[in-house]
RODO-2510 file (C-alpha; in nm, 4 decimals, decimal comma):
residues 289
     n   res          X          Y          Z
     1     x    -1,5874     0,2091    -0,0338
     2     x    -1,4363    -0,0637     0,1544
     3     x    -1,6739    -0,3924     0,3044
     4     x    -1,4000    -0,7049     0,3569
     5     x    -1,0431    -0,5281     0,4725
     6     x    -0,7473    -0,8399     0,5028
     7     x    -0,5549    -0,8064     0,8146
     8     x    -0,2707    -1,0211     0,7929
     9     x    -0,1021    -1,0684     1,1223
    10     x     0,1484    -1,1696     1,3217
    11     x     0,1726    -1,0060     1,6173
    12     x     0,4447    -0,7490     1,6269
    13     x     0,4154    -0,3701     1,7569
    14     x     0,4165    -0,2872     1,3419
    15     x     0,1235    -0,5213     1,2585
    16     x    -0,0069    -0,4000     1,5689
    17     x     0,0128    -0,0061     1,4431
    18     x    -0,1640    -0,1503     1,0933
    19     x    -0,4219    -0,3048     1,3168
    20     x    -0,5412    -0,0118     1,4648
    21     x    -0,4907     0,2032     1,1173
    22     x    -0,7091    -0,0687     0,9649
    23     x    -0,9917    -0,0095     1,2783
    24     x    -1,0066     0,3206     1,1698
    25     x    -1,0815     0,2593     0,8508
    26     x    -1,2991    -0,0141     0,9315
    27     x    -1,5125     0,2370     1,1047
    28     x    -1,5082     0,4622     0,8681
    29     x    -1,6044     0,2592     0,6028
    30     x    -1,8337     0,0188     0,8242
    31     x    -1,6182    -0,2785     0,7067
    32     x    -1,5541    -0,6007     0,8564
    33     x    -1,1868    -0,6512     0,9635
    34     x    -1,0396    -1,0381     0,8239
    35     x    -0,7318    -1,1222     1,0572
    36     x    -0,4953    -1,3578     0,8704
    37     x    -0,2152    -1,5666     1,0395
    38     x     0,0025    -1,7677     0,7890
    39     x     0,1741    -2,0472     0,9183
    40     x     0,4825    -2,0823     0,6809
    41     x     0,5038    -2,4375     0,5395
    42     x     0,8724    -2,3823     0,4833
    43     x     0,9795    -2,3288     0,8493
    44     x     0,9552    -2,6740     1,0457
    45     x     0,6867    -2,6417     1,3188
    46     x     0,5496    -2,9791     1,3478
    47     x     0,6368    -3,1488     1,7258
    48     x     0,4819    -3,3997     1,9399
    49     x     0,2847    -3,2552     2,2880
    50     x     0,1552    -3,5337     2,5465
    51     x     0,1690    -3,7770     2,2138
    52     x    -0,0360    -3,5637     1,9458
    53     x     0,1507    -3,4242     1,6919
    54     x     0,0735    -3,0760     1,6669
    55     x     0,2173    -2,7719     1,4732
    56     x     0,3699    -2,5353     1,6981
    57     x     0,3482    -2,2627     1,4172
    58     x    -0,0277    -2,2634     1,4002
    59     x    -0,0885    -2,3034     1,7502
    60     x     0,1154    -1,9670     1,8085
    61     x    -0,1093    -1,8532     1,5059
    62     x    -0,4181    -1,9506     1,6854
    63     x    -0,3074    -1,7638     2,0006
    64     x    -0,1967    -1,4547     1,8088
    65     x    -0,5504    -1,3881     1,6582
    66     x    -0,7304    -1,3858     1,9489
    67     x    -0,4853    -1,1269     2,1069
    68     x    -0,5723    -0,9552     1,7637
    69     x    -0,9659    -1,0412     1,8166
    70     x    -0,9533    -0,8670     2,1700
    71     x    -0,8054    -0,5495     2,0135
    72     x    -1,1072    -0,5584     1,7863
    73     x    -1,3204    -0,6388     2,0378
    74     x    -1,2072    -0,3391     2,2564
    75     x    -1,2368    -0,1252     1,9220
    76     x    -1,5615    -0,2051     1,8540
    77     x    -1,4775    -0,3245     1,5524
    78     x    -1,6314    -0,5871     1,3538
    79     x    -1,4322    -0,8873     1,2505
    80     x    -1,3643    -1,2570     1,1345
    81     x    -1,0238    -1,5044     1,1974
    82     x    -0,8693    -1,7432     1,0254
    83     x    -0,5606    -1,9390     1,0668
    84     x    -0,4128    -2,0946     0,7587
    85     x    -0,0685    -2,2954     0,6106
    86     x     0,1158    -2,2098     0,2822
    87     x     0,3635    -2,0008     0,1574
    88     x     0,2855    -1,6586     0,3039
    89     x     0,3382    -1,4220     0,0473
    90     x     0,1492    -1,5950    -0,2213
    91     x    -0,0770    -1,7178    -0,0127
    92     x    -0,1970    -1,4128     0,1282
    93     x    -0,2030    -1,2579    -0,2220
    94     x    -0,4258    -1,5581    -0,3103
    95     x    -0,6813    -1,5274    -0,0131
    96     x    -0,7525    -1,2224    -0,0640
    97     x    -0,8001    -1,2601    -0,4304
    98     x    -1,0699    -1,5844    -0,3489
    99     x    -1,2521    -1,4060    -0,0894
   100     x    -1,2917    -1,1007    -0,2763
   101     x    -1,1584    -0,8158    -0,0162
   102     x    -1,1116    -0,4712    -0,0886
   103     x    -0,7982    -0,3805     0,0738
   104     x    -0,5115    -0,5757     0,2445
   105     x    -0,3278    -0,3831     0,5178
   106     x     0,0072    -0,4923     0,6610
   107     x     0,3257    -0,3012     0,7904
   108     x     0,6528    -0,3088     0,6370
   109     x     0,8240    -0,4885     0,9042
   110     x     0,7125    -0,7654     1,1440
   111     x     0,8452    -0,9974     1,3775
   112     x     1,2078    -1,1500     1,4030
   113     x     1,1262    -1,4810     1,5405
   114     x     1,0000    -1,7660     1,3866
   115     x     0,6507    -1,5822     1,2483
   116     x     0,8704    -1,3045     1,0234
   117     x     0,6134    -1,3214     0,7732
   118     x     0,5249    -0,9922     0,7476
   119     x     0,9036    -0,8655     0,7581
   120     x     0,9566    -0,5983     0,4738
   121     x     1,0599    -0,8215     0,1817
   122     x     0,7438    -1,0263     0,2142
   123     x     0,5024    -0,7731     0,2373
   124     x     0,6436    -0,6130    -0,1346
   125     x     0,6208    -0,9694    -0,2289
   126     x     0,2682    -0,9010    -0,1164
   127     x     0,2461    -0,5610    -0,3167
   128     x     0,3959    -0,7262    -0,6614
   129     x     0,1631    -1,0196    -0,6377
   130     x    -0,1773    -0,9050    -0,5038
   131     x    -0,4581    -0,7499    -0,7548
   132     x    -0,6338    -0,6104    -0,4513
   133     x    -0,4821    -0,2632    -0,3701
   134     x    -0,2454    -0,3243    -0,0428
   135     x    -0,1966    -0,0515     0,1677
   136     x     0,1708    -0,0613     0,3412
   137     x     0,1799     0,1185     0,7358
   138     x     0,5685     0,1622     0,7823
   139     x     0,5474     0,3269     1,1784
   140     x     0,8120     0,5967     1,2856
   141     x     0,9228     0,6286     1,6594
   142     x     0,6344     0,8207     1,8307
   143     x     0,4821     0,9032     1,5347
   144     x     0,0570     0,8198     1,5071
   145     x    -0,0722     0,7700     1,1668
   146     x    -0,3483     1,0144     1,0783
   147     x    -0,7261     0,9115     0,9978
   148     x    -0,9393     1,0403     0,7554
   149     x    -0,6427     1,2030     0,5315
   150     x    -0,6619     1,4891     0,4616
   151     x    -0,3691     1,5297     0,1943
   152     x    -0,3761     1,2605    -0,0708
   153     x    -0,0975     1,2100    -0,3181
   154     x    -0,1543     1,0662    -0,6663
   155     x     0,1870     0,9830    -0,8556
   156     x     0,1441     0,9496    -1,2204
   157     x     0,3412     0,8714    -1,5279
   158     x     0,0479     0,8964    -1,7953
   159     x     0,0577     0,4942    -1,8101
   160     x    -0,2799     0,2405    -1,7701
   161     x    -0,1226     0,1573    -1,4473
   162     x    -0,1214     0,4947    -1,3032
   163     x    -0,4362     0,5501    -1,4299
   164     x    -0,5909     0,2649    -1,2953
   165     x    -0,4027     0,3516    -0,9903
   166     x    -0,5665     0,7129    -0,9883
   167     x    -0,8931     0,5508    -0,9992
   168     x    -0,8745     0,3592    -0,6981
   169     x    -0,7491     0,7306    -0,5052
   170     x    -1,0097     0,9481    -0,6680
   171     x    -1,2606     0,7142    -0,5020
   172     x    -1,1050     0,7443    -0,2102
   173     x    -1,0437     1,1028    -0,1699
   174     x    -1,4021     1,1519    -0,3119
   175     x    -1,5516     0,9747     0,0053
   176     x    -1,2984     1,1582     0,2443
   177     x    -1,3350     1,4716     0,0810
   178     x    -0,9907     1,5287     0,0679
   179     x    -0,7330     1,7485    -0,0852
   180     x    -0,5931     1,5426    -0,4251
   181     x    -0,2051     1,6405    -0,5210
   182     x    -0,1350     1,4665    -0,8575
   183     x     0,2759     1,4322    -0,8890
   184     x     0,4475     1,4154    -1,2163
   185     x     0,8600     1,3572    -1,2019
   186     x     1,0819     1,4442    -1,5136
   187     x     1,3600     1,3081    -1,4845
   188     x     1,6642     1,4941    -1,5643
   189     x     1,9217     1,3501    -1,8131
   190     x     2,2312     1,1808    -1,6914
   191     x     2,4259     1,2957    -2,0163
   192     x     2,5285     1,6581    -2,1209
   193     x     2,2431     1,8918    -2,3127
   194     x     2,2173     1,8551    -2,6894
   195     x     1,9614     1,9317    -2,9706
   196     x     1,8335     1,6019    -2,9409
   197     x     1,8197     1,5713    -2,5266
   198     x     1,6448     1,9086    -2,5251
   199     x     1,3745     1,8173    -2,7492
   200     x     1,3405     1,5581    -2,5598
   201     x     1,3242     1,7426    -2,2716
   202     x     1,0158     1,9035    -2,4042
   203     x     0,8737     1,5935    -2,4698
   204     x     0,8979     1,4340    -2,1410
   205     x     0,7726     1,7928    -1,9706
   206     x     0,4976     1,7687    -2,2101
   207     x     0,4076     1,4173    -2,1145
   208     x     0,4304     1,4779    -1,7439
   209     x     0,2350     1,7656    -1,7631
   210     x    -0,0267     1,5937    -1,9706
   211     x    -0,0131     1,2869    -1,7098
   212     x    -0,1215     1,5392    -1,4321
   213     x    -0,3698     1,7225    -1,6098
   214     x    -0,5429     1,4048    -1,6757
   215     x    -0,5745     1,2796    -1,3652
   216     x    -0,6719     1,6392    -1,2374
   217     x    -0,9769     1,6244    -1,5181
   218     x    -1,0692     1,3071    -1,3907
   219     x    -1,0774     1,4099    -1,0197
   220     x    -1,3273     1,6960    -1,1656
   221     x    -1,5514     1,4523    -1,3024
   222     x    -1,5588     1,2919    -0,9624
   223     x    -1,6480     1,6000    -0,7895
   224     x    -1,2904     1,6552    -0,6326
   225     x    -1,2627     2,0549    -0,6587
   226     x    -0,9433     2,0647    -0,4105
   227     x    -0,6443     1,9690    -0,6268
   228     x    -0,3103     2,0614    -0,6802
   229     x    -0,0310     2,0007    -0,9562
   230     x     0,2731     1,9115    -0,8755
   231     x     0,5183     1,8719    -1,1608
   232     x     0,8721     1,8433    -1,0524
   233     x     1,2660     1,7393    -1,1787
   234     x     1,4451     1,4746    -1,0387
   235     x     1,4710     1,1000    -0,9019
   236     x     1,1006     0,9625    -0,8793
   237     x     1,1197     0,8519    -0,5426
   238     x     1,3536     1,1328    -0,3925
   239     x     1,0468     1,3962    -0,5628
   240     x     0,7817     1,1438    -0,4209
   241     x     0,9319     1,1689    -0,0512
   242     x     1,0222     1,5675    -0,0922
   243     x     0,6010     1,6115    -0,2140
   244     x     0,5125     1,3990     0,1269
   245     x     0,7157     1,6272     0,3106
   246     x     0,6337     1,9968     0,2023
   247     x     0,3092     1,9527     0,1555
   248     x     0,1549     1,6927     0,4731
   249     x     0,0572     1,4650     0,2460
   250     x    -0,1160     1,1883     0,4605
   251     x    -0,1092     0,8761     0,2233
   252     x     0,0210     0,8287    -0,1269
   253     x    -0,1829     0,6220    -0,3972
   254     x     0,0122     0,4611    -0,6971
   255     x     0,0289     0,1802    -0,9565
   256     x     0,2991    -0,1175    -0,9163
   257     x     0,3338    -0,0771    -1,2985
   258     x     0,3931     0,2117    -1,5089
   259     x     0,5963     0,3670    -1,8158
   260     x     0,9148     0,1325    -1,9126
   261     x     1,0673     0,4570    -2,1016
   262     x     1,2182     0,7758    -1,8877
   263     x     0,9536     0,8843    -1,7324
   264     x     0,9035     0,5088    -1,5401
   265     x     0,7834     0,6582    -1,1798
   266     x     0,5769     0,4132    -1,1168
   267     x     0,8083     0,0681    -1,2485
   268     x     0,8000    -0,2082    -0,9770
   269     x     1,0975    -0,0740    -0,7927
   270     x     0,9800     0,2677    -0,7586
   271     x     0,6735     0,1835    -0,5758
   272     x     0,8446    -0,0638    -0,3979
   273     x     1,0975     0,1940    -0,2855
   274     x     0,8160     0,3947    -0,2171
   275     x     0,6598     0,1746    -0,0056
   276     x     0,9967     0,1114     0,2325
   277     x     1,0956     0,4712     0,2536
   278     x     0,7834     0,6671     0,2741
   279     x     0,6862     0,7967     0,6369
   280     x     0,2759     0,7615     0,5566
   281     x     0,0659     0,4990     0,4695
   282     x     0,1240     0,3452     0,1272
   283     x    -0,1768     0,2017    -0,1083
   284     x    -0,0663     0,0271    -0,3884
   285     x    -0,3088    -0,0727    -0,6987
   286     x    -0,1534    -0,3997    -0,9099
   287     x    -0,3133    -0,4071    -1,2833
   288     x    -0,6362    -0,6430    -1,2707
   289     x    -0,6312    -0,9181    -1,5521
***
């Protein structure tokens, strides 16, 4: 499913975690591993050592892969390195883009010094920008991520982004053979019951309900027998972290994009919520143009 998986990397204990999630899959899948460092071209690096004028930035980059290419190494993983300059966020959304990868992996939070590039904010830069699905490791104190899932979760609102989304996990959970639960949230009104708020009520149940059972059909199609339907009242992201809870769910699949009416589960901010909050592995699918 997966043959080119983007490492970016920068040398922390949390991009070290994604490094050896993204071995895993990497064997799994029998794909080749790209570590990324991104020197940031807004943070001055440039000095003068013995009368070159080096950047220190990229330097520290260079030395930081091959700590990452002796992991590998030691993994028996297969790999590639590069070291580039730009803008990090962007630019790793754009690399991965032009060299057609699969799947990005990077944790939520990197390193405080002067590489921070994969500190929280940038990596849901990373999420919002990036047409190739991300998938976000955010480590808990001695906690180990598990590999193959077994539990997958699908979120859906019934919109083209949760659909394409459901696409992306449906492959996934085909090739893992892995249980698929499909989450729907209604969420409650804020204002007190009337005619009008309880047909809509019905509506928005209806709509959920029709959300799950779609994605449900299409994980039949795919030959996924082991599913379950989860629709549930609430906060999107409160139901989303209560589902990963009760029911071991082992990595969660959604859209960046979804519904902007009520039922908007999957709207920028919930996955991005989602992807900060969430104690398993994250995978994110942007709409392709």
């Amino acid at each position: 499913m997966y043959e080119d998986i983007l490492l970016p990397f920068d040398g922390s204990d949390g991009a070290a975690e994604a490094l050896y999630h993204a071995a895993e899959i990497a064997h799994w899948a029998d794909a080749t591993i790209h570590v990324l460092f991104v020197a940031d071209t807004a943070r001055d690096s440039v000095t003068v050592v013995e009368s070159q004028v080096v950047d220190a930035l990229v330097q520290e980059g260079e030395d930081i892969v091959k700590e990452a290419e002796k992991t590998l190494q030691t993994l028996g993983a297969d790999y590639e390195s590069d070291v580039v300059q730009g803008n990090p966020a962007p630019t790793i959304a754009e690399y991965a883009e032009r060299y057609d990868h699969d799947l990005v992996v990077m944790p939520t939070h990197g390193r405080e010094g002067i590489s921070r590039y994969l500190l929280g904010s940038v990596t849901e830069k990373v999420v919002r920008l990036c047409s190739v699905p991300v998938l976000t490791v955010r480590m808990q104190p001695d906690e180990q991520l598990a590999f193959p899932y077994e539990n997958i979760l699908l979120p859906t609102d019934g919109s083209d982004g949760a659909a394409h989304a459901a696409e992306h996990g449906l492959a996934l959970a085909s090739a893992l053979d892995t249980t698929v639960h499909v989450l729907s949230v209604v969420e409650e009104p804020s204002l007190g019951v009337d005619v009008r708020s309880t047909v809509s009520g019905r509506e928005t149940e209806q709509a959920a309900t029709d959300a799950v059972e779609d994605v449900v059909s299409e994980a039949e199609t795919c030959g996924i027998t082991n599913t379950v339907r989860h629709i549930e009242h609430g906060a999107p992201i409160e139901e989303i972290l209560d589902t990963i809870d009760s029911n071991d769910i082992d990595a969660v699949v959604m859209g960046t994009t979804g519904k902007r009416g009520t039922d908007r589960i999957l709207l920028g901010s919930v996955a991005e919520k989602t992807v900060r909050t969430a104690p398993v592995p994250v995978i994110t699918v942007g709409n392709q143009e």
